[in-house]
Structures are given as C-alpha cells and as structure tokens.
C-alpha positions as a printed NumPy array, in Angstrom:
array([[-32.211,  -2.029,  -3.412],
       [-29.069,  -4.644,  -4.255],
       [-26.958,  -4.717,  -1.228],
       [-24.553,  -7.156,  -0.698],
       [-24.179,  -9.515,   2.32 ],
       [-21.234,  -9.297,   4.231],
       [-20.142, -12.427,   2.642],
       [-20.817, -11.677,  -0.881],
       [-18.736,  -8.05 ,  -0.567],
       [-16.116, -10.361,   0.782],
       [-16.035, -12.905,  -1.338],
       [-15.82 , -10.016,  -4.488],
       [-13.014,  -8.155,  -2.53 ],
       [-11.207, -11.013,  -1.83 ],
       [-10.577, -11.336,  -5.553],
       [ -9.664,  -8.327,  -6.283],
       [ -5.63 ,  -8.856,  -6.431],
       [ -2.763,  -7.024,  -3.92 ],
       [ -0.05 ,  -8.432,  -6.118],
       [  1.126,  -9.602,  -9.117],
       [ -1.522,  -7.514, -10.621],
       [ -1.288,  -7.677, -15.329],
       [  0.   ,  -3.351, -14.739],
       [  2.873,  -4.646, -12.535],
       [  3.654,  -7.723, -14.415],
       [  3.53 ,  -5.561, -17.958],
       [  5.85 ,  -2.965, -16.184],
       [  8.153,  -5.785, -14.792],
       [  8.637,  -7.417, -18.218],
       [  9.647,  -3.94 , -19.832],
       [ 12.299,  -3.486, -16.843],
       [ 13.372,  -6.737, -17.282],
       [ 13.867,  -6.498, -20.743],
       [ 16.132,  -3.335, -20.638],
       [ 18.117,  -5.06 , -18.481],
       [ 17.251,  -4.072, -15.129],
       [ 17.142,  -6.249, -12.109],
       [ 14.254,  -5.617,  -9.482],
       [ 12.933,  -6.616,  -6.066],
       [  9.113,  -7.47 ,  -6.257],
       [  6.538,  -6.586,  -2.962],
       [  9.53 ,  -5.411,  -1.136],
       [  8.549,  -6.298,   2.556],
       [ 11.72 ,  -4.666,   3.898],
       [ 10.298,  -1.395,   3.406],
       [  7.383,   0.87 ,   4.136],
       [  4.365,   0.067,   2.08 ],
       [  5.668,  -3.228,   0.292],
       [  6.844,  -1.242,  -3.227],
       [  5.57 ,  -3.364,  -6.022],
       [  8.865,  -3.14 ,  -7.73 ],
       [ 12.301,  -2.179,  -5.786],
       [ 15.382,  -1.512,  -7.729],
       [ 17.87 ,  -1.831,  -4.284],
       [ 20.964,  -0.734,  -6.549],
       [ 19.24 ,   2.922,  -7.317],
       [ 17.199,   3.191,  -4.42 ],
       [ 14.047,   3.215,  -6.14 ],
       [ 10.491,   2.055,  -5.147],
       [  7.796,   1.933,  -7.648],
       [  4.009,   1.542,  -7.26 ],
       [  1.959,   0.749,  -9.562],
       [ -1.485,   2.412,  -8.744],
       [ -5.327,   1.544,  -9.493],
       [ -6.977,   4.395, -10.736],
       [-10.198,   3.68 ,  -7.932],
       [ -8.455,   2.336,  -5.337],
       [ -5.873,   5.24 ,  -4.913],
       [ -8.484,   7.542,  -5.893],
       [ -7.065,   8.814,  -9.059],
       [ -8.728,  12.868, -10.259],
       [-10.053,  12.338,  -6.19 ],
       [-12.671,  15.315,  -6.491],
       [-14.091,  13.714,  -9.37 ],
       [-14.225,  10.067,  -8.22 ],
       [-15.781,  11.605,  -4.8  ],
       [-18.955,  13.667,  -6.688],
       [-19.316,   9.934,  -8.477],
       [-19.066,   7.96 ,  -5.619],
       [-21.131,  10.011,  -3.59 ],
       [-23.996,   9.837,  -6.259],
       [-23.806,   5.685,  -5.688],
       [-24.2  ,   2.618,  -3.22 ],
       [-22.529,   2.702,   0.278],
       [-21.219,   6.318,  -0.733],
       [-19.567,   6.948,   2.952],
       [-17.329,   3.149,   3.095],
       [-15.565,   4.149,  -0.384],
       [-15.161,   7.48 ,   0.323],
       [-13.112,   6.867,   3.844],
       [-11.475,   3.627,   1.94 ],
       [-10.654,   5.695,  -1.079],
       [ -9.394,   8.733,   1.23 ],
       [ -7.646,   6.27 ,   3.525],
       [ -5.345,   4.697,   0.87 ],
       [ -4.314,   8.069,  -0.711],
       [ -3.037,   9.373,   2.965],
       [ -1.478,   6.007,   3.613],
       [ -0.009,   6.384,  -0.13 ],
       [  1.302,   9.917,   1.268],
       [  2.723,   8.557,   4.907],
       [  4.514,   6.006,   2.857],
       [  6.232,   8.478,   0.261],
       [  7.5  ,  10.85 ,   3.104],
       [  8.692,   7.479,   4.685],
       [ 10.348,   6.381,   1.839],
       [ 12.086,   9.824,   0.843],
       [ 13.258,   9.818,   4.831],
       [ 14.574,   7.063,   4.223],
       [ 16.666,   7.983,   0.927],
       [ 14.901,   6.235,  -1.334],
       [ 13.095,   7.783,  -4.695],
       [  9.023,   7.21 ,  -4.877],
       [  7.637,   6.474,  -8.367],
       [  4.075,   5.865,  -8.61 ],
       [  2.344,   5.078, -11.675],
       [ -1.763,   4.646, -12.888],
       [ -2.464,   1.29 , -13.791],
       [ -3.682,   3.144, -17.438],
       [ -0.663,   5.036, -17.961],
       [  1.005,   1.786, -17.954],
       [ -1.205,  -0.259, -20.315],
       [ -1.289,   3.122, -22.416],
       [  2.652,   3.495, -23.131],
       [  4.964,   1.172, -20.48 ],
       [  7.987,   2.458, -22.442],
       [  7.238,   5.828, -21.433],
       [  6.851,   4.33 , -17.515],
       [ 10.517,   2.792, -18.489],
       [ 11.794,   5.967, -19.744],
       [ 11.06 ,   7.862, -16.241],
       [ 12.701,   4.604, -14.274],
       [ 15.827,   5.319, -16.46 ],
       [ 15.684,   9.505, -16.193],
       [ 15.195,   8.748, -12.336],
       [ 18.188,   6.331, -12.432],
       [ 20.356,   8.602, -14.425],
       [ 19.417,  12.263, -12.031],
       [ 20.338,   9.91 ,  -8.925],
       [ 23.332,   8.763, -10.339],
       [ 23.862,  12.383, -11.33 ],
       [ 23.244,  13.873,  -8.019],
       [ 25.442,  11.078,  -6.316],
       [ 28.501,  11.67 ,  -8.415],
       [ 27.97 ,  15.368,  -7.558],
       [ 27.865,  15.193,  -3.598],
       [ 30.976,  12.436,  -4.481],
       [ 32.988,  15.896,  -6.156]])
C-alpha cells in the first residue's frame, strides 16, 4: 500500500496554493480590464474573499472543484472508493460548512456572496464578469429603490 509519511503529505499540501491561485488571477485580469477596482484576500472580513469590490459590497470566491467539494454526493461515493477515505471526507465536508457559516456571515453583514468553480472560470471568465456586473447593477437597483 503507498501511504504517505506525515512529512511527505505535508510537504505536497503545503504546495498546494491559498492565494493568488491562475482561476483568481484570470478572474482578476477580466475585472480589471472592464474597469473595476478590487480588494484581493480581504482580511477585514469573514473568510478572506479572494476578490472584494468595497464600493458594491461584493465578495467573490473563487472555488476548487475538490476542495469545496463541488457535485458533493458524487465526489463522496469517489472518495470513499480511495486512500484515507474518512480525512477527505471530514476535510471536504468541513470546508463546504465553513463556506456556508461564511456566506450567512457575509449576507449579515450586507454584503453580496459570489462564489465561482475554478472550471467555470477557465471555461468562460466573461460569463463570471457578466454576473459581477448583473450583481452590481440589481444592488445598485435595489439601493436606489429603498433611496425612493
């Protein structure tokens, strides 16, 4: 059986990146491009958004399909079919309720939750951009109504 040492799992986890990651950067570049100005690993709020746009209120994650458990019931019957089954499953599980407490935080707070899959933004990041701006435009919306 290939099991990892403690060290080795480590060492491979430790290079798995928290930041910065080429979904977030593609995604930043489109923003950027359309003209809108952005926050990046927001530590002033719950869950360190990958991309904050203060001015709208809007926090934006940009998800790993495996790590945030992405079609969960599927993932689960795969990962329960492979190696060290019961640590991914409560990792997996974990981040998606943490993902969860965040977003009610968030939305307490006033702020608008966008979370997109890492392949949905290789796939078509003008389509990501387009929901950014219909989220920026029904805030704005909303806002001028309570304003009436």
């Amino acid at each position: 059986m290939d099991r990892l040492t403690k060290e080795q799992r480590h060492k491979n986890m430790s290079r798995i990146k928290n930041k910065d990651t080429g979904i977030e950067m593609k995604l930043r570049k489109a923003l950027w491009q359309k003209g809108y100005r952005y926050r990046k690993n927001y530590s002033s709020l719950p869950g360190k958004p990958d991309i904050v746009l203060t001015k709208y209120k809007i926090a934006i994650f940009c998800d790993s399909e495996f790590f945030h458990g992405k079609d969960w019931d599927d993932l689960k019957k795969q990962l329960e079919r492979g190696k060290n089954a019961d640590f991914w499953i409560k990792k997996i599980a974990r981040n998606r309720e943490r993902d969860e407490e965040i977003n009610k935080q968030l939305m307490f707070m006033g702020w608008t939750v966008i979370r997109f899959w890492g392949k949905d933004i290789k796939k078509d990041v003008d389509q990501c951009v387009k929901v950014v701006e219909e989220t920026i435009f029904e805030n704005t919306m909303s806002e001028e109504d309570i304003l009436d």
